[in-house]
N, C-alpha and C positions, 0 to 999 in steps of 0.2 A: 874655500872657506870652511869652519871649522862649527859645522853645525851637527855633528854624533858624538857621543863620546863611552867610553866603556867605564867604569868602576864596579870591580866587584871583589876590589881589599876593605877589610873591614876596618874598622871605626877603630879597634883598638890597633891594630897591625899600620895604621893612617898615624895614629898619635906616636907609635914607637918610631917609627922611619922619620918622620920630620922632627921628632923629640918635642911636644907640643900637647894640649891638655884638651879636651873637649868642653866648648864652652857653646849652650844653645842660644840661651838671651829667652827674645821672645818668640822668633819662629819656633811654629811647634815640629817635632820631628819624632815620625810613628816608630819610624825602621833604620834599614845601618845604612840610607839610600843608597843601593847596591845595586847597581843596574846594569844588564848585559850590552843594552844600546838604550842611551839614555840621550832623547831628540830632545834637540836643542829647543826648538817650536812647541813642542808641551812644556816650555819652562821649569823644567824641576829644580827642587834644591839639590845643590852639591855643596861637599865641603871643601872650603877654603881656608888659607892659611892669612888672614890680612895684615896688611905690615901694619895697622896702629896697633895689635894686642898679634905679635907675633910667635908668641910662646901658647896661644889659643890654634882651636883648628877651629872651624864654624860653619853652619849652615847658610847657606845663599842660593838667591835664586839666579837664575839663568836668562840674563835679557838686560843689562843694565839702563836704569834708569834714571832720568835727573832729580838730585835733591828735593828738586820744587814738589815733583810727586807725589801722592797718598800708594805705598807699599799695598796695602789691601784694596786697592784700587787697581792691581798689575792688570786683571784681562783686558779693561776696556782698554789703558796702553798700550799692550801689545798689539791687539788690534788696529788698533791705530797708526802705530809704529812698525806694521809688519812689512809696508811697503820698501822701510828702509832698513831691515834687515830683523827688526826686533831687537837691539839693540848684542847681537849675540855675538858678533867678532867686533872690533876696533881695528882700524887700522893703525899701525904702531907709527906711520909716519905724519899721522895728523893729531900725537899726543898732548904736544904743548900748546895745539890751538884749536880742537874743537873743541866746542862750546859746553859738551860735557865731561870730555876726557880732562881737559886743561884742569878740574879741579881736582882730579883723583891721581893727575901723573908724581906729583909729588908725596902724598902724604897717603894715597889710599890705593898703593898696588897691593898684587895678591898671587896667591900659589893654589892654580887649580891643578890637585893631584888624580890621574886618570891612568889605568893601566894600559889604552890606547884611544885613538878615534879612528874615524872613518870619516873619506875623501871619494868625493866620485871622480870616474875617469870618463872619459869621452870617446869611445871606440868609432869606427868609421859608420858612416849613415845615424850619425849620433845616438848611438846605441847606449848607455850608460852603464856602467860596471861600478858598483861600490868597491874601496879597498879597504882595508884594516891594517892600521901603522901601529907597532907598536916596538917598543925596544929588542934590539938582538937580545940581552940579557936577560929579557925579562922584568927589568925593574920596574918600580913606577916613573912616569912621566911628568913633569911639574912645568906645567903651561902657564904664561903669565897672564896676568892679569890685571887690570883693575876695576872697583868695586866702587859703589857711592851709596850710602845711608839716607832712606827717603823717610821725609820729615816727620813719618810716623814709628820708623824705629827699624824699618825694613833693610834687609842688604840684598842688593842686587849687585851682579859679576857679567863684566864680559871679558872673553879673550883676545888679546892682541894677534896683531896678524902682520906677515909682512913679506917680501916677495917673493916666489918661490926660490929654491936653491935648486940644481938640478933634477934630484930624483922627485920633487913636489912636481918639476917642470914637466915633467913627461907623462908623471901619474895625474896630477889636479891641472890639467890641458886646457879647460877652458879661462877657468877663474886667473891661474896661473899665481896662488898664493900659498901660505903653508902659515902656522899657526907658530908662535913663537915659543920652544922649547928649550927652555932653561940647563944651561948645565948643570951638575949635581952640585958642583964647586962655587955655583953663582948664584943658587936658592939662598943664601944667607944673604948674601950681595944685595939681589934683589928685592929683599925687606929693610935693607937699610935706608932710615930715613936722612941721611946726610948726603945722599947722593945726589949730585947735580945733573943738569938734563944733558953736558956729556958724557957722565958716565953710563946715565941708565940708558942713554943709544946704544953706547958701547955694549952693553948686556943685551941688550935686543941682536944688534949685527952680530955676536959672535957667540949665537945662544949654540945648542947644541947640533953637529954636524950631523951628513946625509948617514955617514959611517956607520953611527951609532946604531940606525933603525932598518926595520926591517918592514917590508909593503907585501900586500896578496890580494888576489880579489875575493872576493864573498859572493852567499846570495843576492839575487836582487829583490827577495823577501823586505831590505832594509828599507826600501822605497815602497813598498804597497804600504796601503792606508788601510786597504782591506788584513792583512797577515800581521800578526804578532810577532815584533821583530827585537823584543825584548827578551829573549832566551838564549841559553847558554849556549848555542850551536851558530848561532849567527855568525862568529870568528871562524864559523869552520873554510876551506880554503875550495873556492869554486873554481873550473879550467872554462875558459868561454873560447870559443873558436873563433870572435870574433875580435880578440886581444891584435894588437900587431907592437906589442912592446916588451920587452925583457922586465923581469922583474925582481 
């Protein structure tokens, strides 16, 4: 599952790549939220691209929530909601019929742009090794999404998720899932509001392939509570002797 994530393109360099405008609303937003490991579990805002104002990029929080909600009300939620994930992935195969995805799969997906995330792995004597995915290229990553507006004006975002394809299979071993990433060719696609729930399957199954990216392991700094795991070094590439997979 798909609960780290990296951004640390800026706001303006965000707006030139998707061709899109910065729009805040009422969330307030201090910085360019640029975060080296940005945990899913502290809920921060990131920005997204939402298909009803899709020429906008926007601030949102991380944990989606149902409409019915008060938005400034999110801790006690989350709290509540942590046992079932916090609301921070989706699974993309329960879009059209769970109880909260069902209202956002149509009118309210979205484009969360990340320069990678992180996956843990499960080494033998369940040792756990975090990895770091991010594009061979270098580009940014545009993870989907959808997003629902809580009755007080708040956007909250989760990402979709769906089953591993081989190289998630061997690296995310236990969970055995992988986040759904958008081709560069199907980010317009995926904001289009005339798509029907075959097409946007089809966009999920045929999102972008194993080819494209590229996996390593990291510190296990990313899992202490106690270490700061928010710094730029955190992507640096760690050897564990205790790997037994090609990577």
């Amino acid at each position: 599952m798909c609960f780290g994530t990296r951004v640390t393109t800026s706001i303006k360099d965000l707006q030139k790549f998707y061709n899109v405008s910065k729009l805040v609303g009422k969330t307030p937003v201090e910085d360019e939220l640029v975060y080296y490991h940005a945990n899913g579990w502290a809920h921060p805002l990131l920005w997204i691209v939402p298909q009803e104002r899709n020429d906008h990029i926007t601030p949102s929080m991380w944990g989606v929530m149902p409409v019915s909600e008060m938005g400034a009300d999110y801790q006690k939620y989350y709290k509540d909601a942590a046992r079932f994930g916090a609301g921070l992935n989706a699974r993309s195969e329960k879009l059209f019929d769970h109880f909260i995805y069902k209202h956002s799969a149509f009118t309210k997906r979205c484009i969360i742009p990340v320069d990678g995330f992180f996956e843990p792995h499960t080494a033998p004597k369940k040792f756990k090794v975090p990895f770091y995915f991010e594009r061979r290229n270098k580009e940014l990553i545009s993870l989907a999404g959808i997003y629902t507006t809580t009755k007080d004006g708040y956007n909250t975002f989760t990402i979709l998720t769906k089953e591993a394809t081989p190289l998630f299979e061997k690296i995310h071993n236990t969970k055995k899932r992988r986040p759904v990433i958008l081709k560069d060719e199907d980010v317009e696609t995926w904001l289009n509001s005339d798509l029907s729930e075959k097409e946007i399957q089809e966009v999920i199954k045929h999102d972008m392939g194993d080819t494209d990216l590229h996996a390593y392991p990291i510190s296990k700094d990313l899992y202490s509570p106690q270490i700061d795991s928010n710094r730029p070094d955190i992507i640096k590439e760690v050897k564990y002797k205790e790997l037994e997979i090609e990577y």
